[in-house]
Every structure is written in structure tokens, then in C-alpha cells.
GULUMZA-316030 format. One record per residue: x, y, z of N, C-alpha, C, O in turn; residue in one letter. Coordinates in steps of 0.02 Angstrom, whole numbers, plus 50000, padded with zeros to 5 digits. Layout:
<atoms>
XYZXYZXYZXYZA;...
</atoms>
This chain:
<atoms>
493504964049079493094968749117493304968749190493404963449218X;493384976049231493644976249273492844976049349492514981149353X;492704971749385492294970849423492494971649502493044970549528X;491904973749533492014973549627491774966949652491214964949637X;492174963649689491984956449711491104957449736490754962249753X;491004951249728489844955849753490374955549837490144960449867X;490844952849879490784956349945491064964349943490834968249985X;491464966249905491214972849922490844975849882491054981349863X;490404974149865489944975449801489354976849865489014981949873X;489344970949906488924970849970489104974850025488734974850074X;489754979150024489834981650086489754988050083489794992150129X;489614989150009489434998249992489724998949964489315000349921X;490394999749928490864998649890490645001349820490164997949801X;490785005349780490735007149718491205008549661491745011049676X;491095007549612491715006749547491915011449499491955008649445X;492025015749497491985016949428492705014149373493225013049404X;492715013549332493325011149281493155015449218492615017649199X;493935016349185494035019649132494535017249106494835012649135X;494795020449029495325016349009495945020149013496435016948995X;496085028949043496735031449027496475038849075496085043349061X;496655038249101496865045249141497355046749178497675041949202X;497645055949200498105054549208498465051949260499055050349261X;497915051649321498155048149384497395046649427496905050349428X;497455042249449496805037349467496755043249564496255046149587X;497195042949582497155047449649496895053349632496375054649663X;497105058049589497085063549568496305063549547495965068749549X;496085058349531495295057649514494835057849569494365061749573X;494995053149613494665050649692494685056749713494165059449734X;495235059849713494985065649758494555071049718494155074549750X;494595071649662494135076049629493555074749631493175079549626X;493325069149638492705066049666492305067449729491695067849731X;492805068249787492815070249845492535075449830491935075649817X;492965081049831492745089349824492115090049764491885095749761X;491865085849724491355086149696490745083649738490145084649726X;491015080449788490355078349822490205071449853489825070649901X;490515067049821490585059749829490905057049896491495058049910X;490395053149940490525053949994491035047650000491325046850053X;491165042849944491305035849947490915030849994490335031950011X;491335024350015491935021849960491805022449887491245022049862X;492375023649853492285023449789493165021549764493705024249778X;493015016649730493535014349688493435015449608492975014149570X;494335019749597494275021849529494985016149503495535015049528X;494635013249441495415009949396495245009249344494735007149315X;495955012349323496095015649256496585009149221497035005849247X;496335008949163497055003349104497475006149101497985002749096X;497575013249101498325015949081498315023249137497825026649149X;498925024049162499025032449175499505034549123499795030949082X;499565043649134499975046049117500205048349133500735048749103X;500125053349205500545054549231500355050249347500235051449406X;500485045649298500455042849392501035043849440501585044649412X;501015044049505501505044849534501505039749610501095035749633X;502345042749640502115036749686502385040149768501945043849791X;502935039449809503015042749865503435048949851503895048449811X;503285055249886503795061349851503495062949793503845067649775X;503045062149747503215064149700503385061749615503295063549557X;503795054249671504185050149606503615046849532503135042949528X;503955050349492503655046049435503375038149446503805034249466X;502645035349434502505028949413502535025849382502035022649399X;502825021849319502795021549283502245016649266502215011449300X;501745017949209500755016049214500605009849152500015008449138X;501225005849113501015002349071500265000449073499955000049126X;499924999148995499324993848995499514987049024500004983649011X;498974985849068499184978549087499104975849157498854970749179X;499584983749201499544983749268498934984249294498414984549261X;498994984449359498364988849386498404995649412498944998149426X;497874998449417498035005749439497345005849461496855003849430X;497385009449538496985009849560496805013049615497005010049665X;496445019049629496135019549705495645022649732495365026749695X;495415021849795495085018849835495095029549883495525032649916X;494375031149859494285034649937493735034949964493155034749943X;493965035550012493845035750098493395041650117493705046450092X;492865044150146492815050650184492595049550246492105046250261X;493055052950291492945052850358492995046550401492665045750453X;493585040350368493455033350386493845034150463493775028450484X;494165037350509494185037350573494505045950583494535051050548X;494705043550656494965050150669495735052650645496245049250640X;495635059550630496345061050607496975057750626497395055850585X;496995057050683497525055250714497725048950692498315047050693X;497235045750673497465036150662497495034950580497675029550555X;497285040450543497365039550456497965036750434497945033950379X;498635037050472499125034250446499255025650455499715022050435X;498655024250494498655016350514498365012750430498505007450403X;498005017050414497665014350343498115009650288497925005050252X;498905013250299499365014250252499555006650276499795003750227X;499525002850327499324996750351498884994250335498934989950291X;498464995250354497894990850351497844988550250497754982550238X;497894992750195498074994150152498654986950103498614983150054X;499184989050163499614983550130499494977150155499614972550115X;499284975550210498744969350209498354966450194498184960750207X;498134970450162497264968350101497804968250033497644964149989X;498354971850023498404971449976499024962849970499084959649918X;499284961450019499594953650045499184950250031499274946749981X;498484949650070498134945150063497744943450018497394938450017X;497804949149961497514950949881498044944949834497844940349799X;498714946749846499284944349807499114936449827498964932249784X;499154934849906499374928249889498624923049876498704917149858X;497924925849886497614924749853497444922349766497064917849749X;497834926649723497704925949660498314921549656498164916049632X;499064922149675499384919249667499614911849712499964907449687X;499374911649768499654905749803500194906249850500224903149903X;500784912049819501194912549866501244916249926501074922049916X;501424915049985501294919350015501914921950073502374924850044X;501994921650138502474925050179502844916350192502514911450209X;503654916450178503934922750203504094926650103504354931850082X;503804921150074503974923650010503874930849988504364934149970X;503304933149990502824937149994503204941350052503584938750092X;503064947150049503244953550107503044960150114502854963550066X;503084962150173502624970150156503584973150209503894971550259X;503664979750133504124982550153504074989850187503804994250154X;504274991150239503944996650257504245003750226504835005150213X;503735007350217503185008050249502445007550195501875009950193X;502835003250159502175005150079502325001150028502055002649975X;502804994850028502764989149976502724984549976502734981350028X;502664981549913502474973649938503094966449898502994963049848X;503454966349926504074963449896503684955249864503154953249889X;504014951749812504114943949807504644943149787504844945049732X;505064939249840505554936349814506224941449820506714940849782X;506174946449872506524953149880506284958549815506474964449808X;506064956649793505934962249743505284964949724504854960949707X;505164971149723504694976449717503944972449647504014971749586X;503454971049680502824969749651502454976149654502294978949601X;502304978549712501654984149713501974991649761502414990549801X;501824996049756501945002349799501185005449819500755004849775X;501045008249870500425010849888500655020549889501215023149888X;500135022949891500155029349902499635033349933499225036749903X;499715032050030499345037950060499115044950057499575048550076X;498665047850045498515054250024497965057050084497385055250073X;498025059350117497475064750158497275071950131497725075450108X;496645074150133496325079250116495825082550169495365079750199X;496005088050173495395090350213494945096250162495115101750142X;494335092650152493865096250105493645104550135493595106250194X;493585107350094493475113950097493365116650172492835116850203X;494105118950195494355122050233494095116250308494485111950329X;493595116950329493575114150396493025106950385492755104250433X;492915104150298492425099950305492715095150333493095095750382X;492505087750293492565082050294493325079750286493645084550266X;493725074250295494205071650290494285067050212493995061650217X;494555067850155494355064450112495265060050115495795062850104X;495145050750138495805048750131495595045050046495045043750021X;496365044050016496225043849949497065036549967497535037150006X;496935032249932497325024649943497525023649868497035023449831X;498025023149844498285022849777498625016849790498985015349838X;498425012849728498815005749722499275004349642499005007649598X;499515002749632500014999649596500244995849593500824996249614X;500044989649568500084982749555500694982149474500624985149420X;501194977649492501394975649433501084967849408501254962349430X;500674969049368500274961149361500854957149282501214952149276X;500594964649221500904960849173501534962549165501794957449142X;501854965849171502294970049152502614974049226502214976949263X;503594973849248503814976449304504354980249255504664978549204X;504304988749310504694993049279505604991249292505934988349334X;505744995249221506474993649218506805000649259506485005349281X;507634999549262507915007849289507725009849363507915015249386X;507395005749396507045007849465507875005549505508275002249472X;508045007849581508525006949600508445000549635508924999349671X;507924995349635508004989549643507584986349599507094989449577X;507724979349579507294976249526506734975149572506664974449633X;506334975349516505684975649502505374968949482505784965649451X;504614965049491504124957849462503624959649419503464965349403X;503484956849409502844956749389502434949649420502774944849439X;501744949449423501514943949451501394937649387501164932049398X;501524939049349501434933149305501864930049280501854926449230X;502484932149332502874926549343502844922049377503324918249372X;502384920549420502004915349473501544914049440501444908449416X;501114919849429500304915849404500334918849314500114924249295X;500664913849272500394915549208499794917349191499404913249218X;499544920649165498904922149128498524926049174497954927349154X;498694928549238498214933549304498284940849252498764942449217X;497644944449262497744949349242497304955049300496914954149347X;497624961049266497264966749332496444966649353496234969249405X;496024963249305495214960449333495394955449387495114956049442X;495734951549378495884944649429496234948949483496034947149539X;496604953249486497124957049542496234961749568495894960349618X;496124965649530495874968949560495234965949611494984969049658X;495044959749589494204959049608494524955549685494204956749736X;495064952049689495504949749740495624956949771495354957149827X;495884962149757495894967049798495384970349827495484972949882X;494684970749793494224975749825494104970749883494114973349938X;493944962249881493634959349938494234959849989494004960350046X;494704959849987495384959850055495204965050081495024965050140X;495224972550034495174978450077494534977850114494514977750176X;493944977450072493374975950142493254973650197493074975950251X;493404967450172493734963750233494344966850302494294968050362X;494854967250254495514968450318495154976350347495314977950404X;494714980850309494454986850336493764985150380493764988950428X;493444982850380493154981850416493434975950486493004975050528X;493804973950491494244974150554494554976650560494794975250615X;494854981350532495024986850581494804991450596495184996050610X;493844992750602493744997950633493534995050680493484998150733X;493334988550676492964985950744493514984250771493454984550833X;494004982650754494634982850812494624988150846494394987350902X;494834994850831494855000250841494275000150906494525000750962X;493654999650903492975000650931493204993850993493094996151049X;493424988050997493694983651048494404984651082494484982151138X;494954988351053495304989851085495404994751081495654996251027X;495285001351136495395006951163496055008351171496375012751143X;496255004151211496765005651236497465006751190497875011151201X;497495002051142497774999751078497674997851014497944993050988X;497175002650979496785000450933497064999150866496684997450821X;497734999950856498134996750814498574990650815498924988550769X;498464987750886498714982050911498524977150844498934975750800X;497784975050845497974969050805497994969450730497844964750692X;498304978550702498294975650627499034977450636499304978250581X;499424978250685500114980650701500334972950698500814971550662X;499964967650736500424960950750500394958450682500884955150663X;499824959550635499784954650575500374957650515500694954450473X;500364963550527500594968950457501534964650478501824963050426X;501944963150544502454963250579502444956750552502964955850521X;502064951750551502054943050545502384941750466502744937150446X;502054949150422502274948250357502854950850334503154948750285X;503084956650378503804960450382504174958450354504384952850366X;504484963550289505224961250266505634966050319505514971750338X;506314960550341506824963450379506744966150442507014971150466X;506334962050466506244963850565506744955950590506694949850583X;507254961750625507864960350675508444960150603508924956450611X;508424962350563509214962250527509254972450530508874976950550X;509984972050496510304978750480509814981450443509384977450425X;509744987850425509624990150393509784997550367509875000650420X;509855001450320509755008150303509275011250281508975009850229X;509095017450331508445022050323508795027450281509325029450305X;508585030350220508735034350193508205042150208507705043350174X;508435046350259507755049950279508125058450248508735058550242X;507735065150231508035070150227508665073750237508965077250197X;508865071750314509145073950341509965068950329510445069750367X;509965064750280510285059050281510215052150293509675049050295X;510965049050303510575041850323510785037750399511285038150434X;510255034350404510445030050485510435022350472510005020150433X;510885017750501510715014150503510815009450572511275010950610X;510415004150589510415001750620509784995150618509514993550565X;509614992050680509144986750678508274985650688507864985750733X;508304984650613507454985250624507114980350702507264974650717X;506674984450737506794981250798505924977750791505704972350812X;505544983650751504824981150736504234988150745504574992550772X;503704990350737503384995250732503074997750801502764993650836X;503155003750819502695006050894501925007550894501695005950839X;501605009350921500885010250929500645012550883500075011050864X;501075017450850500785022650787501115019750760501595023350775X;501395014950721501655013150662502235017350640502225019250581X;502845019650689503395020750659503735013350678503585007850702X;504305017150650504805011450638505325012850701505605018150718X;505355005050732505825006650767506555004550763506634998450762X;507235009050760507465007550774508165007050798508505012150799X;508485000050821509055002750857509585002550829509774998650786X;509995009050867510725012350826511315011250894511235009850953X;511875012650855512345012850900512185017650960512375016451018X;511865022450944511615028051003510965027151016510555031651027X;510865021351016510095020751054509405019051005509435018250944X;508905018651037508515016051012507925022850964507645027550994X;507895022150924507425028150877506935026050854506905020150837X;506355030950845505715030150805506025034450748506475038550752X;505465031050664505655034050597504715036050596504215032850614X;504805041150571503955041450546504015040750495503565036950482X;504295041850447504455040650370505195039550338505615043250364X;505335037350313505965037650254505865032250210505315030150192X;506475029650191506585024350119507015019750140507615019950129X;506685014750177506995008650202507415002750159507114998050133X;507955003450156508534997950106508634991650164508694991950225X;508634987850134508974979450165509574976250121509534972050077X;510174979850149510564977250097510954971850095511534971850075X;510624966550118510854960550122510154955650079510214949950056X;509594959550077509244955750010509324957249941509774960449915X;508854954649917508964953649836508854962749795509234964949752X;508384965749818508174970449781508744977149791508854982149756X;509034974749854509684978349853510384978849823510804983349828X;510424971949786511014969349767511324973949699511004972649648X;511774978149691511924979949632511824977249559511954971349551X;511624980549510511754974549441512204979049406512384984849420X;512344975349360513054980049309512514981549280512524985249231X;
</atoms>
């Protein structure tokens, strides 16, 4: 049985669970535009058609977790993309909770995974909505946990967590996840409310402490092609900074490779 820790059980926090639909986001927000002001957490045993950044296929075995989490109106437009932080920190401090292990083993890859051991455990998926035309803001947080089972064919290998913790399953992942997010979310709005000036300062220093690949090479794979150069570390708004033979750049998005770790390494 899939449960909300009683702290966010206590912080307002609500559940619903099912056993198969076709995407747990795709739900949250239907919820939204039905009316539901949240928080509300939806997780499903199986998807069918889940997805993950772009577009890309999820792939939803029984076993994993699947899950998410929306939001209405949780700050101002402008700072919704800090979530996608705050997010993979609850979801760090979720992992090494159930499992024990933690940084530098453990890693949050930017801008949305959560590596062990160089290789791909969880992917998140930011979603913003603005409800019927000029309402409310509905943010919608998609998680993807590999607990029993890690997908094959992906362009870097893939874990599962029960290769650390035999016998953890997505009730044990998840009830560890709802209390982190309460938690790591509720400091960061009262951060936000104490620092004005920088109100992503302190989930910017913690999200950076866990960083895979701050100060090595790296390749950004972005639309327009690719850049590479040295992850230098994140700016106020959470791009990526960094420096190239021609100087120093912000990324607001792409597909960050480290190809000097593991999840990069070719296999025959």
C-alpha cells in the first residue's frame, strides 16, 4: 500500500493512488482544471504512456515509482523553474534516506537527475500551466524513480535502487519522498520570504554541494548543437554556467553529458 508520510499527511498534502494510467502528470493536471486546488499527489503502479524531457518516452514497469505532485499558485511565475531544484533535493534526500547512500555517491545531474554511481536512478519532469486563460498557475512535478527494475537501450546505463537496498519498494521510495518534498518545500518558501535579495541562494548552495560534474569538461547537447566547456556552477536563476574557449555562458536548458564518467562510457 502506497501511503503519505503523517508529515506531509500534516502539512496538507493529499494522495490519491491507482494501479495503471496513462501518465500520472497528465492526471495532476486534469485535476487542476477540474478544480483541485492541491497539493495533491497522484501514483500510479504502472503507466502507459509516461514520458519524460521533450517528449521522450518513459519507460513505466510495475515496480517503479511513478509519481506527481501539483502545485497551484506555489510562487511567482518568475521563480517556478527553481522548483525543478528544490524537487531534486527532496528527491536526494528521499534516496539517501531509504538507501543510506549518499553524496558524493549519490548526485543530482543537471538539470533533472539523480545519478548513483554515474548512472541514471530517477528523472523529474517540470510542467507549468496556466488555468483557463488568465487563472491560477497550476505547477505539476513528475517523478520517476527506478526502485525495482532500470531501463535498458537508454544512451547511458541506467540502476535501479535495489541494488543498494534489496527488498525497498515504491511504498518505502514514495513515503520517503512525500516527507523530503515537504520539508525541502517548505524551506524554500520561507527562504524565499528571508532572502529578498537572493531567494534562491540557499537551495542554489545545497542543490551545487550535491552536483554531478562542477569544475570538470563537459558537453551540453542544446538545439542549436553542441558546446562544450567547464561546468563552472549555477547563477541566480539556476542556469548553468559555463566556461568555453570564448568565454563564459549561461545554458537555460539542454542535455548535459560528462564524458569522463561512467554513464557516459560506451558499451558494445
Amino acid at each position: 500500500m502506497v501511503d503519505l508520510s503523517p508529515s506531509a499527511e500534516a502539512a496538507g498534502y493529499r494522495l490519491i493512488s491507482i494501479e495503471a494510467t496513462d501518465s500520472t502528470n497528465d492526471d495532476a493536471l486534469q485535476a487542476a482544471r477540474s478544480g483541485d486546488p492541491g497539493p495533491l499527489w497522484i501514483v500510479s503502479a504502472e503507466q502507459r504512456a509516461g514520458r519524460g524531457r521533450h517528449g521522450r518516452q518513459w519507460s513505466s514497469p510495475q515496480g517503479n515509482l511513478y509519481a506527481s505532485l501539483l502545485l497551484t499558485d506555489p510562487c511567482e511565475p518568475q521563480h517556478a523553474p527553481q522548483l525543478g531544484f528544490v524537487a531534486g533535493l527532496a528527491l536526494h534526500e528521499a534516496v539517501e534516506a531509504v538507501t543510506g547512500v549518499g553524496a558524493p555517491r549519490l548526485s543530482l545531474k543537471w538539470p533533472n537527475d539523480l545519478l548513483l554511481d554515474g548512472a541514471k536512478i530517477s528523472g523529474l519532469l517540470l510542467e507549468g500551466h496556466r488555468l483557463a486563460g488568465h487563472g491560477p498557475l497550476a505547477i505539476v512535478i513528475g517523478f520517476g524513480v527506478n526502485v525495482a527494475f532500470a531501463p535498458t537501450g537508454t544512451p547511458y546505463p541506467a540502476l535501479a535502487l535495489q541494488t543498494v537496498r534489496p527488498g525497498l519498494t515504491r511504498a518505502d521510495m514514495f513515503r520517503a519522498l512525500s516527507a523530503s518534498f515537504a520539508q525541502t518545500f517548505a524551506a524554500w518558501r520561507n527562504a524565499a520570504r528571508l532572502n529578498a535579495a537572493d531567494p534562491f541562494g540557499p537551495i542554489r548552495r545545497l542543490w551545487l554541494e550535491r552536483a554531478a560534474g562542477i569544475g570538470q569538461e563537459v558537453t551540453l547537447r542544446l538545439p542549436a548543437g553542441e558546446k562544450r566547456g567547464v561546468f563552472e556552477g549555477l547563477d541566480r536563476f539556476g542556469r548553468l554556467q559555463l566556461k568555453t574557449v570564448s568565454g563564459a555562458e549561461l545554458i537555460d536548458a539542454g542535455d548535459l553529458y560528462f564524458p569522463h564518467l561512467l554513464h557516459d562510457i560506451a558499451r558494445p
